[in-house]
N, C-alpha and C positions, 0 to 999 in steps of 0.2 A: 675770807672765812676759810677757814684747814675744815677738809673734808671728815669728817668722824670715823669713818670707817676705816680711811688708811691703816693707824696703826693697829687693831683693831685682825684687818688683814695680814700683815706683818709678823704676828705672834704666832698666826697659822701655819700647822704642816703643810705641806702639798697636797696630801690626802682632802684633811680638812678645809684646805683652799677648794679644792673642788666640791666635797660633799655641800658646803656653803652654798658655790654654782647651782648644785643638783638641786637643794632644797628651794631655791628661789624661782626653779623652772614652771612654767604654768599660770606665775601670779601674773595676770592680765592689767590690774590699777597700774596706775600711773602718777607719781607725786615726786616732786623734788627731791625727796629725802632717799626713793628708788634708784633717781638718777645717777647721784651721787656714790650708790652703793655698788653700781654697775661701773663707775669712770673707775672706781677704787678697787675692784676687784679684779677688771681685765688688767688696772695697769702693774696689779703686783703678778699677775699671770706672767707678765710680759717680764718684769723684776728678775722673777725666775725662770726664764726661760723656759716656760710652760708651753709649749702651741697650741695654740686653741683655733687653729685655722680651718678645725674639720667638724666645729659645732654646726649644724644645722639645726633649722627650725623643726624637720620633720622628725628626725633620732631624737635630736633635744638633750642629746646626752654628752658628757666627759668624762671619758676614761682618763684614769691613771695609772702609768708604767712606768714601777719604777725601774731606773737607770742598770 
């Protein structure tokens, strides 16, 4: 089964790859359809050569700089 979110992430700017990040922070549930949307999001971060090595749980935040 193709993940839904992939393309989905794909069509997104950088910007909007993250503001997407930022909106999802906080949601505590837990369901398959989240998980998917986390495997799909970090890995288009990665796509693009995003780093996101400096997310933590307590900032909780992703800045963007562009180039």
């Amino acid at each position: 089964m193709q993940n839904p979110f992939k393309e989905r992430f794909r069509k997104l700017n950088p910007l909007e790859l993250v503001k997407t990040f930022n909106k999802d922070l906080g949601h505590g549930g837990w369901v398959g359809s989240r998980g998917e949307f986390l495997v799909a999001l970090r890995e288009e971060f990665g796509n693009r050569n995003i780093c996101i090595d400096h997310i933590t749980h307590s900032s909780a935040c992703l800045l963007y700089t562009s180039p």
